[in-house]
C-alpha positions as CSV (number, residue, x, y, z in Angstrom):
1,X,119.7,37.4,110.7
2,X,120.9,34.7,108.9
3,X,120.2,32.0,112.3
4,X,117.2,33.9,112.7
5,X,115.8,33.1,109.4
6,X,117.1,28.9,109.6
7,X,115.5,29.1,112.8
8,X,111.9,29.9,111.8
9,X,112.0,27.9,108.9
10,X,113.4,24.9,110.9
11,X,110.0,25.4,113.5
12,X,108.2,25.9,110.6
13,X,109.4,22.5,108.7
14,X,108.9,20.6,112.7
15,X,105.6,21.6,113.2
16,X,104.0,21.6,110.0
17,X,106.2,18.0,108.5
18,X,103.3,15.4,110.2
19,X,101.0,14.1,107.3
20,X,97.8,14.5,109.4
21,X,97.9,18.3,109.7
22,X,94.7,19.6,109.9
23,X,93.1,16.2,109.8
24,X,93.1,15.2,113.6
25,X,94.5,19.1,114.9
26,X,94.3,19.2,118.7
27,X,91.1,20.7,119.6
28,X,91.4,23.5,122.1
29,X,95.0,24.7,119.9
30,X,94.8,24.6,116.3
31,X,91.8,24.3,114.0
32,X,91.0,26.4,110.5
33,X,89.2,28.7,112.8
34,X,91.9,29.6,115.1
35,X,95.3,29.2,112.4
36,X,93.9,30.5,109.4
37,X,93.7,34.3,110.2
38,X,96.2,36.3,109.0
39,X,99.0,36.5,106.6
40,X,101.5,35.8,108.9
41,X,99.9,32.1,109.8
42,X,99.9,32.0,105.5
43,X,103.4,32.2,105.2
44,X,104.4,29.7,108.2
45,X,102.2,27.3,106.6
46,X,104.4,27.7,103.1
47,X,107.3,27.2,104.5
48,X,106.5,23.2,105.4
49,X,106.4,22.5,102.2
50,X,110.5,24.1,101.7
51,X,112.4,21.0,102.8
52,X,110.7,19.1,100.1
53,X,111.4,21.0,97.0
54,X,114.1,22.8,98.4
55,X,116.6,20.2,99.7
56,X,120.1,21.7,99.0
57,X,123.1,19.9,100.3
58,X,120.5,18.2,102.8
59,X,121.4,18.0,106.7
60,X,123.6,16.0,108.5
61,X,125.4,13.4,107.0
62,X,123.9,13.6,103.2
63,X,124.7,16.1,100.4
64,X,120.8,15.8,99.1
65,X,121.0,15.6,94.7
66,X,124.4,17.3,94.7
67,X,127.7,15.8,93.7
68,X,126.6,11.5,93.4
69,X,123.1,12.4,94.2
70,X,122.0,11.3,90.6
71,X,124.9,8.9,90.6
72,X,123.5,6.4,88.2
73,X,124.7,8.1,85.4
74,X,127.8,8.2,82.7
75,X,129.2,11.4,84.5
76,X,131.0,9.1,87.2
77,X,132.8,5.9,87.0
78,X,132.3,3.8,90.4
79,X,133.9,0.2,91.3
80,X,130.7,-0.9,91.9
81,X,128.6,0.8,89.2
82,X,125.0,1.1,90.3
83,X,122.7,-0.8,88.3
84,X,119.0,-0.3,86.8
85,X,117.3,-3.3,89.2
86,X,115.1,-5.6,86.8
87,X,112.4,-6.7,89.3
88,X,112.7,-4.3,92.0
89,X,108.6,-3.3,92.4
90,X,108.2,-2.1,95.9
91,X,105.4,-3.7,98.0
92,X,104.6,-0.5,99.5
93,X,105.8,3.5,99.0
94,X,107.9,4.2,96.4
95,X,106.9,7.3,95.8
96,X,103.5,6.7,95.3
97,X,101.5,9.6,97.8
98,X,99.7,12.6,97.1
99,X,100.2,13.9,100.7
100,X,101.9,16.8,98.9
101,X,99.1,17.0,96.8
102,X,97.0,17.1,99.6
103,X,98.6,20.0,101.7
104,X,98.8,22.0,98.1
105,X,94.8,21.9,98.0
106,X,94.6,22.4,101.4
107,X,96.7,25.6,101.4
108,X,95.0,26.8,98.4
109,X,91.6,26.2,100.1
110,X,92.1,28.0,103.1
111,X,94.1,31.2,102.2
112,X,90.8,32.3,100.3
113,X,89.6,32.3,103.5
114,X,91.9,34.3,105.4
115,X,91.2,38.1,105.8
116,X,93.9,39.7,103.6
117,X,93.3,41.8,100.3
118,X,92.8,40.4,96.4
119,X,95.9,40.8,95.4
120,X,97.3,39.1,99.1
121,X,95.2,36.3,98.3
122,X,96.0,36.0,94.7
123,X,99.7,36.0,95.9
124,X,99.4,33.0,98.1
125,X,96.8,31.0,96.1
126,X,100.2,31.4,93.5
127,X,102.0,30.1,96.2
128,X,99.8,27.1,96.3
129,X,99.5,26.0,93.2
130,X,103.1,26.4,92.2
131,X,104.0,23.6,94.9
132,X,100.9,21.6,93.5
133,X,102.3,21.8,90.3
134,X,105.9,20.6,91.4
135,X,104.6,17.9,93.0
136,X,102.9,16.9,90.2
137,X,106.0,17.2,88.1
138,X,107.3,14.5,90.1
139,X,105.0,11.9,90.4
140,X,104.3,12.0,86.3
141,X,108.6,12.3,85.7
142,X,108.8,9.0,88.2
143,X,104.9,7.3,87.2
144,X,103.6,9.0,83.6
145,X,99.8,8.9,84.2
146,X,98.4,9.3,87.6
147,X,95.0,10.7,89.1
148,X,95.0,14.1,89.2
149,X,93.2,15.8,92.3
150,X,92.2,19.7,92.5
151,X,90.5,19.5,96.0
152,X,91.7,18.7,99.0
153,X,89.6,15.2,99.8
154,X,88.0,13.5,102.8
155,X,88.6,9.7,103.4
156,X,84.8,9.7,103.0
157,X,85.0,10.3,99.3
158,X,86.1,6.7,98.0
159,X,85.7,7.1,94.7
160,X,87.9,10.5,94.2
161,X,90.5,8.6,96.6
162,X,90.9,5.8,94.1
163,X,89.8,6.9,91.0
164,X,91.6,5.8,87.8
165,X,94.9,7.3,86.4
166,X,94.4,10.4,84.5
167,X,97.0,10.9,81.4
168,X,100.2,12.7,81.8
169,X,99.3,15.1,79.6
170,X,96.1,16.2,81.2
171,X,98.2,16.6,84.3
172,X,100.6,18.2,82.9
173,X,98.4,20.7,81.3
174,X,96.7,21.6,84.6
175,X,100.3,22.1,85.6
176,X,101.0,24.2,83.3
177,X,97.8,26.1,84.0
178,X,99.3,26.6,87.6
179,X,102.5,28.0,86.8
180,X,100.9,30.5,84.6
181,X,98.8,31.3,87.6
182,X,101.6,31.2,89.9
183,X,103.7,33.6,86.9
184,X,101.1,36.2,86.8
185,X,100.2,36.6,91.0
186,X,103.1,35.6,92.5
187,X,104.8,38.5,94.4
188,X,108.4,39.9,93.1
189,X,109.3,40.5,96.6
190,X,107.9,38.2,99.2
191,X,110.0,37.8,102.1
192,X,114.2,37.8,102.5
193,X,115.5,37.7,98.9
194,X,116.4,34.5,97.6
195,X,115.4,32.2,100.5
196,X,111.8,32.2,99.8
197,X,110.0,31.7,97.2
198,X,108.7,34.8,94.6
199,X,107.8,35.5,91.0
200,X,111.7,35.0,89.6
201,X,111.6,31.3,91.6
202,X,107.9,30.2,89.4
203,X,109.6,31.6,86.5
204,X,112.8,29.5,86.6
205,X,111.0,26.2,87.8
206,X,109.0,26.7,85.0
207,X,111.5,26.9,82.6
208,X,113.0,23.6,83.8
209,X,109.6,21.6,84.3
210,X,108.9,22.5,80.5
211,X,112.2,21.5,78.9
212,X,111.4,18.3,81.0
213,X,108.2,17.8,79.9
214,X,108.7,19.1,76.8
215,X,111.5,17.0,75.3
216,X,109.4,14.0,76.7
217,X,106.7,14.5,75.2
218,X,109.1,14.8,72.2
219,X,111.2,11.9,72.3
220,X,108.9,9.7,74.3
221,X,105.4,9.6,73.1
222,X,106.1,11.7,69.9
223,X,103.7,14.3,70.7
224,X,105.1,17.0,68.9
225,X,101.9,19.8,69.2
226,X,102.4,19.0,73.2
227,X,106.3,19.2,72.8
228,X,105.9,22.2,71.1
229,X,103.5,24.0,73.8
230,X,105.3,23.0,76.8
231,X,108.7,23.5,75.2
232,X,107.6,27.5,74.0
233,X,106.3,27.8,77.9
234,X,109.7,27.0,78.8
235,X,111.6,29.3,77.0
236,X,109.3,32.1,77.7
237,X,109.4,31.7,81.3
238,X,113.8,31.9,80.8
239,X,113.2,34.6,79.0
240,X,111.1,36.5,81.6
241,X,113.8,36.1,84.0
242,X,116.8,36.6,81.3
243,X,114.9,40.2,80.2
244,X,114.4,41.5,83.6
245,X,118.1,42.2,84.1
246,X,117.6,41.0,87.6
247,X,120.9,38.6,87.6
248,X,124.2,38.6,86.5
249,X,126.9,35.7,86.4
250,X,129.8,36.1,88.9
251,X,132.2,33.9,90.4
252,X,131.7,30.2,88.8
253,X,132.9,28.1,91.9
254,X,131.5,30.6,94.6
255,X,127.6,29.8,94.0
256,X,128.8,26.3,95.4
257,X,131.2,27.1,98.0
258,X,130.5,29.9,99.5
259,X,129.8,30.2,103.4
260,X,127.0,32.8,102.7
261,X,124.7,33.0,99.2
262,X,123.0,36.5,100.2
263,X,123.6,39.4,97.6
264,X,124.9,36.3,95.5
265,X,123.8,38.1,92.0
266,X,123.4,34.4,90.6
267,X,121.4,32.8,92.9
268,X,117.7,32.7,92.9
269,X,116.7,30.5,95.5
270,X,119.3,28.9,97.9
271,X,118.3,26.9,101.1
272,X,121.0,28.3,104.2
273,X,123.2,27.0,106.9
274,X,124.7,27.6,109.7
275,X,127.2,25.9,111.8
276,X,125.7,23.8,114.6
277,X,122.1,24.4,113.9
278,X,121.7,23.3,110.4
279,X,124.6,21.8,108.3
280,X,125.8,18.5,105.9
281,X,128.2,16.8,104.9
282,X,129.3,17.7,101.1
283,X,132.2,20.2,101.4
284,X,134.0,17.1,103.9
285,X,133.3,14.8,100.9
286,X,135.1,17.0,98.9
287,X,137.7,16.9,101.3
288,X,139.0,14.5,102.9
289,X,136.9,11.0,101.8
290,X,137.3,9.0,98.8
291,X,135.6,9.8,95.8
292,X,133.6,8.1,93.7
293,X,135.5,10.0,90.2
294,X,134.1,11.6,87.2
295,X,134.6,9.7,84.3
296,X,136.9,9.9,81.2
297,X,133.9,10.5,79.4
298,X,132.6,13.5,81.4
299,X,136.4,14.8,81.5
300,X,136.7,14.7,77.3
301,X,133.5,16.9,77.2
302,X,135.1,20.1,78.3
303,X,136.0,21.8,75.4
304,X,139.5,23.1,74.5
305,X,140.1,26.9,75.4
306,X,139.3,27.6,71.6
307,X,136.0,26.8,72.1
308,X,136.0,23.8,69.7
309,X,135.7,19.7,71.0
310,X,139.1,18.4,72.3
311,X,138.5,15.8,69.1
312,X,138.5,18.8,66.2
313,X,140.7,20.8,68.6
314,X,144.4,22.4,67.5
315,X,145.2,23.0,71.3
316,X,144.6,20.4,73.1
317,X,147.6,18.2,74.5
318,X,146.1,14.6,74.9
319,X,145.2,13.0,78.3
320,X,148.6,11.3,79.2
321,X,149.4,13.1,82.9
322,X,146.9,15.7,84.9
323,X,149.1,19.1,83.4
324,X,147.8,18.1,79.7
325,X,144.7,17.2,79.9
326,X,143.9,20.0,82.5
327,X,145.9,22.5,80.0
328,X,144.0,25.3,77.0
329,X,140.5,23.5,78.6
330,X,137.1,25.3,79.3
331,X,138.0,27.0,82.7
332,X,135.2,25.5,84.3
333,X,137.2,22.2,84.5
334,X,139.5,23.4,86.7
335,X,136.8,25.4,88.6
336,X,135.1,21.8,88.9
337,X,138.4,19.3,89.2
338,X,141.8,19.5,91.1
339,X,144.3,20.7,88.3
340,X,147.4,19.8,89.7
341,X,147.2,16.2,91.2
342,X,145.7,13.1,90.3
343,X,144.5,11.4,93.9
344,X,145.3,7.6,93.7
345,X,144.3,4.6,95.9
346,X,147.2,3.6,98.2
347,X,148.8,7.0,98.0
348,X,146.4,9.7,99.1
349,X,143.3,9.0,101.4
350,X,141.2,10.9,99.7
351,X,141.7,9.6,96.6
352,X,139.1,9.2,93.9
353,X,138.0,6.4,91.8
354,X,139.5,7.7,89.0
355,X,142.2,9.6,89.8
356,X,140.3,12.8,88.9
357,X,139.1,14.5,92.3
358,X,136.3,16.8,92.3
359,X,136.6,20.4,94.4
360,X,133.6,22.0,92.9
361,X,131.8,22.1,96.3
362,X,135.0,23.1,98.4
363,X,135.5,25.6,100.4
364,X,139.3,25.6,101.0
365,X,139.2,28.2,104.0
366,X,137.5,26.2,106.3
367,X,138.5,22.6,105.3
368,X,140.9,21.9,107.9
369,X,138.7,23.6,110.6
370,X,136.4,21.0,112.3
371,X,133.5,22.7,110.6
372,X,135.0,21.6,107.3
373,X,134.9,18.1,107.9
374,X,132.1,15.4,108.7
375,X,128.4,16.7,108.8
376,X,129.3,19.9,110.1
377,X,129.1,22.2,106.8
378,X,128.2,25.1,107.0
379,X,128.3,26.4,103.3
380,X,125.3,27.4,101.7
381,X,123.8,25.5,98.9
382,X,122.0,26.9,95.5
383,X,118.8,25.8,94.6
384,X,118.2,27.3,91.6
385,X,120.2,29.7,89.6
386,X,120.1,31.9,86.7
387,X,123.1,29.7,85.5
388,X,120.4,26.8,84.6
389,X,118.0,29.4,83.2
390,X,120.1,30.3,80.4
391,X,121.3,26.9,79.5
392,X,117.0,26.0,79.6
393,X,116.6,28.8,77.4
394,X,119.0,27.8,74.9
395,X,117.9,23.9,75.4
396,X,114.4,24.6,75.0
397,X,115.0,27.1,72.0
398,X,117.0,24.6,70.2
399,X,114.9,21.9,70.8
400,X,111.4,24.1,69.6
401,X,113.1,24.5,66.5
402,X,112.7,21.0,65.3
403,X,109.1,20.9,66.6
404,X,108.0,23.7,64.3
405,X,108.9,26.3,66.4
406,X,111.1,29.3,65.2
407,X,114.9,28.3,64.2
408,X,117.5,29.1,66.7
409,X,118.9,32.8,66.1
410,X,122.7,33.7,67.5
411,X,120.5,36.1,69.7
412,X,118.9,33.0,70.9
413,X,122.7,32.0,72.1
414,X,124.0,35.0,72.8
415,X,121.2,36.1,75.1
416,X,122.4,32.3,77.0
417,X,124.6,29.9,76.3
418,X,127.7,32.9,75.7
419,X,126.1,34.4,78.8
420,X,127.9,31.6,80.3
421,X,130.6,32.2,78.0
422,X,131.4,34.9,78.8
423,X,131.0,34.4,83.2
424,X,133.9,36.8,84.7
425,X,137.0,33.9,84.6
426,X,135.8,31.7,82.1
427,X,135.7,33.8,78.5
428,X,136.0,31.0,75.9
429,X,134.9,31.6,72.5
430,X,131.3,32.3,71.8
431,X,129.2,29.8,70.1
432,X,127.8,30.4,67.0
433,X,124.8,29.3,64.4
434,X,125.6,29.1,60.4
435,X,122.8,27.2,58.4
436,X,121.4,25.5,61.5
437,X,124.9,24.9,62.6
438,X,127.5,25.1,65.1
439,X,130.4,27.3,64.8
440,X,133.4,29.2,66.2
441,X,135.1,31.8,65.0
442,X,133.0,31.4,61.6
443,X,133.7,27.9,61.2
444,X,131.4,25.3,61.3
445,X,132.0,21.9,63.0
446,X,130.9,19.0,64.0
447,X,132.3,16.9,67.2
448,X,133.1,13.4,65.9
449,X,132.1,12.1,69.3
450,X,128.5,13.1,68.7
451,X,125.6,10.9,68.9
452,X,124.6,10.3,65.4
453,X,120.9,10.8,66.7
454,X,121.2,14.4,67.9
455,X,121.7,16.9,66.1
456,X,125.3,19.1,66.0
457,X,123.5,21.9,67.4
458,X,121.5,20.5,70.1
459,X,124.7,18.1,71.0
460,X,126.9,21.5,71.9
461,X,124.4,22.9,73.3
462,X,123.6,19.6,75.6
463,X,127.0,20.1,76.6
464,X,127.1,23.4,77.2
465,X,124.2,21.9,79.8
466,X,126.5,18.8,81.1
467,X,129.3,20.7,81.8
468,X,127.5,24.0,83.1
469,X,125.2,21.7,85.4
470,X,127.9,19.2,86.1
471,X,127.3,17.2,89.6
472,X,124.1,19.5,90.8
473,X,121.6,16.5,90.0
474,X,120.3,16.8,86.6
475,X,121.9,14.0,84.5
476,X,120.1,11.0,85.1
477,X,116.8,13.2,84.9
478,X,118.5,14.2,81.5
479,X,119.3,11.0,79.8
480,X,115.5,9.8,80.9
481,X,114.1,12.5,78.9
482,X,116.0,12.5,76.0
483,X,115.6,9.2,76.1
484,X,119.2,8.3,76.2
485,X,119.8,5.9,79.0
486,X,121.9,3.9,77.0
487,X,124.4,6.4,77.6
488,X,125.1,4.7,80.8
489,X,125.9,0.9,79.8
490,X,129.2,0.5,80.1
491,X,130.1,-2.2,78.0
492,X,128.7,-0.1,75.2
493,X,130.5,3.1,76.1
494,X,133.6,2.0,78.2
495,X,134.5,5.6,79.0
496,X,131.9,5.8,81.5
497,X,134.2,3.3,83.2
498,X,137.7,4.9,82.7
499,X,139.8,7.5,84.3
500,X,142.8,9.1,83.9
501,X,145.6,7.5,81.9
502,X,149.0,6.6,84.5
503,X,152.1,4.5,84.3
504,X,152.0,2.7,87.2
505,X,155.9,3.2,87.6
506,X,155.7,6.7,88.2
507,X,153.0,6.8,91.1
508,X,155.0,4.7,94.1
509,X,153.1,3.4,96.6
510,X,149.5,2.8,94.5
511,X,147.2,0.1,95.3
512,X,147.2,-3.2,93.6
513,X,143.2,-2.5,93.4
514,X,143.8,-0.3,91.1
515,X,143.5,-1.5,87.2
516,X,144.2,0.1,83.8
517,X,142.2,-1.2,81.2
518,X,140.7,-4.1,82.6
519,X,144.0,-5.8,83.5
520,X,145.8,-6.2,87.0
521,X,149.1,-6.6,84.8
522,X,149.4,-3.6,82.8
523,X,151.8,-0.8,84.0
524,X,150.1,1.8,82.3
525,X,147.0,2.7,80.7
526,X,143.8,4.0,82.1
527,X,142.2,3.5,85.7
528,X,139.2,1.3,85.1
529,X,137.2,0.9,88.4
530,X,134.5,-1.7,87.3
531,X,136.8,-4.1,85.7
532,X,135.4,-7.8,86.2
533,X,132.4,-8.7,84.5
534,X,129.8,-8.9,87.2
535,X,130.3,-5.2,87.4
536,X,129.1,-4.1,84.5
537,X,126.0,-1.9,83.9
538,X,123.8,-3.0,80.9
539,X,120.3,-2.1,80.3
540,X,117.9,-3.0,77.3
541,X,115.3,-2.8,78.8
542,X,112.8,0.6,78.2
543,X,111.0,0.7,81.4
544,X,113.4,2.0,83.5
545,X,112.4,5.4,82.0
546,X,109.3,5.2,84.3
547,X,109.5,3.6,88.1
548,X,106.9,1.1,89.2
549,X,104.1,1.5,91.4
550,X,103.8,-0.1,94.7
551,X,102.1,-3.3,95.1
552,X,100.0,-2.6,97.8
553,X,98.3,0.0,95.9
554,X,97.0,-2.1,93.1
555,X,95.8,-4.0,95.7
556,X,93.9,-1.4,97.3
557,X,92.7,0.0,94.0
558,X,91.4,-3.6,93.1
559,X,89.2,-3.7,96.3
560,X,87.6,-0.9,95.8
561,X,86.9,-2.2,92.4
562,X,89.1,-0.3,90.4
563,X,91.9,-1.3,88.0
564,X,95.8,0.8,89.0
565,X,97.6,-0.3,85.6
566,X,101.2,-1.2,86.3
567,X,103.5,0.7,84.4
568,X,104.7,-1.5,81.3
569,X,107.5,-4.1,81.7
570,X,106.9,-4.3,85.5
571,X,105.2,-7.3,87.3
């Protein structure tokens, strides 16, 4: 069953990835006359667009958004930090195409013509406008404004083709409108459980588009009516999938690991492999490369055991040697990081940046197998789990709250963020809500690490979110919208550029490339991979929030007498 199914999406994904489908179709084979007849031609159709909202651990030799896929970030500490690139406006691409778009409209077009029943049509229209509506979702999260298109248009009509930007939140809004379409149609069952897409898949996207969209209208562009509609569409969309009872929270290291995802009770949607027809490269990476390592800063995040900041803590026992600070932690650290070694340059060959190794993705029965290593993985990779759900709920609850919205309740947490709590292996204290609040065990507290500018509740529960999420491709997307990239300047926050704490002395063998706080001398101290001063990540400037847009297309735009307004601060 399970090459069966990779097989037909894979023919699927071939035939259907050109861009000029159903513009130039060959004449005497495939034309809407002769492909758009039954259900079955519907559903091949969806699956081309799969692959591009659907990635997972990729194929071959990439890992897609997982582990370093978001690496620009203050979750890993790099000797060559990547930087936010000042004048980098591309001449062409970018990002810039509403091909997407275009096959969304096209889709949504045709099924209505297709000889199935109401509700079959309703169901696939659903389909439709759900992909529209991520697409959309990331042209405004990389451009802000752009044109927003409804029909599927002919190179004839010029003036659609390059009309003006439309705002973000008129796009946003017909988004919105989409997902509530795509909600209320959208099959439960529609096809093998969790690899295609059905009404627990809309519901989950659209409690993570929302918290996006949501917090920036928030903290961006101080919309706080907007904030507070997109951010209540969020939570109600967790909550529809929270309240059906339909998942559970097992294993925390198995939705990442595992060879097979199916009957996974976590996992909504995951994209499958199978060894030598479609595999990557991200359990080898955690295996037997070098690592690029998390940072001290992600590492002093995990709480203590207690359920309390390693800062306010009682139990904690300090970061000098892997036993202590590995010891009374949130489980999930050593469900995320290898406990009992610290991997260093010039003594292990895998070794990570930091001494700190990541095995979140590992899967330690094949990793000596030749499957294990290289491109060949075969494990199967979540796409979206009920995991984020709850911590969207929570986020999106907490953050409605200070838009007008109702305060947070401790049913609000306990329906979420003590879900995760409470996962089967990890049982740390629950978090609690006193006076607006955080507290344990009845006590209120407040991490003296915390970002003056959030507030204590919204902190914890932002790192319930970092540490939950940790490596799967959400932090950069995070810091954007909270508008918190900052975060990542490392001369500013030099724990974005440290690692674990060592005495040279006791570790035989390490490389001379290795250097504790900023000095080749020291003999102990912690690892700082970016150490010289070309190597440092700054940024000041505020539009790196949005990306540019192509050159070639404010040309174009121009010619046809139009103006295409550069996003501010580029040229």
């Amino acid at each position: 069953m399970k090459t069966r199914i990779v097989t037909v999406l894979f023919l699927a994904l071939t035939f259907f990835g050109c861009e000029d489908f159903l513009e130039t179709p060959p004449a005497d084979t495939l034309t809407d006359e002769t492909y758009w007849t039954n259900e079955t031609s519907v559903r091949t159709f969806s699956y081309g667009f799969y692959t591009a909202y659907f990635s997972g651990y990729g194929s071959g030799n990439t890992w897609g958004r997982y582990f370093s896929g978001q690496g620009l970030n203050d979750d890993f500490a790099p000797t060559a930090p990547a930087q936010f690139t000042p004048n980098a406006v591309p001449a062409s691409g970018g990002g810039w195409s509403f091909t997407w778009v275009r096959k969304a409209n096209i889709f949504i077009n045709r099924v209505q013509t297709v000889p199935m029943d109401q509700a079959a049509i309703n169901h696939w229209r659903g389909i439709g406008r759900f992909f529209r509506a991520m697409e959309y979702h990331d042209l405004t999260k990389s451009f802000g404004d752009v044109p927003w298109y409804s029909n599927a248009l002919t190179e004839t009509e010029v003036e659609q083709l390059y009309k003006p930007r439309d705002s973000r939140t008129l796009v946003m809004d017909s988004v919105l409108a989409d997902f509530k379409y795509a909600a209320e149609h959208v099959r439960l069952e529609n096809g093998p459980k969790g690899l295609t897409v059905n009404k627990d898949v809309v519901l989950a996207y659209m409690s993570r588009v929302f918290l996006f969209e949501g917090t920036w209208q928030k903290y961006h562009n101080n919309n706080t009516a907007k904030a507070a509609e997109y951010l209540e569409a969020a939570k109600w969309a967790a909550n529809e999938v929270i309240k059906s009872g339909r998942y559970r929270l097992g294993n925390y290291r198995e939705v990442f690991n595992s060879l097979s995802l199916a009957g996974n009770t976590e996992v909504i949607l995951y994209r499958e492999y199978v060894a030598g027809t479609l595999t990557h490269a991200l359990n080898s990476y955690n295996n037997k490369e070098p690592q690029t390592g998390p940072s001290k800063d992600l590492i002093d995040s995990y709480l203590a055991n207690d359920g309390l900041p390693i800062r306010v803590s009682t139990v904690y026992q300090g970061d000098q040697g892997i036993a202590k600070v590995m010891a009374n932690r949130d489980p999930r650290i050593s469900q995320t990081f290898v406990t009992n070694q610290l991997r260093l340059n010039g003594i292990a060959g895998n070794y990570s940046t930091t001494g700190y190794a990541t095995h979140k993705f590992l899967n330690e029965a094949i990793k000596d197998l030749p499957e294990g290593s290289l491109s060949g993985n075969p494990t199967d990779a979540p796409v979206i789990r009920y995991g984020e759900v709850l911590v969207n709920y929570a986020e999106a609850a907490a953050e409605l709250a200070t838009v007008g919205g109702p305060a947070v309740t401790q049913n609000d947490l306990n329906i979420s963020v003590n879900v995760l709590r409470s996962r089967p292996g990890i049982n740390i204290p629950h978090l609690q809500v006193m006076g607006g609040l955080p507290a344990v065990a009845g006590k209120v507290y407040d991490d003296p690490e915390r970002d003056p500018s959030v507030p204590s509740l919204i902190w914890e529960i932002r790192r319930e979110r970092r540490i939950e999420l940790v490596f799967e491709g959400f932090r950069l997307d995070d810091l954007k919208r909270w508008k918190k990239l900052e975060y990542t300047n490392t001369l500013t926050n030099p724990e974005i550029n440290m690692g674990a704490w060592i005495r040279k002395a006791d570790h035989p063998g390490i490389s001379a490339a290795v250097v504790l706080d900023k000095s080749q001398n020291d003999p102990e101290g912690y690892i700082t991979p970016a150490w010289t001063a070309a190597t440092q990540r700054t940024i000041t400037d505020p539009k790196f929030f949005l990306n540019p847009l192509p050159l070639d297309q404010i040309v174009l735009y121009k010619e046809k007498g139009v103006t295409l307004t550069q996003n501010p601060g580029w040229q």
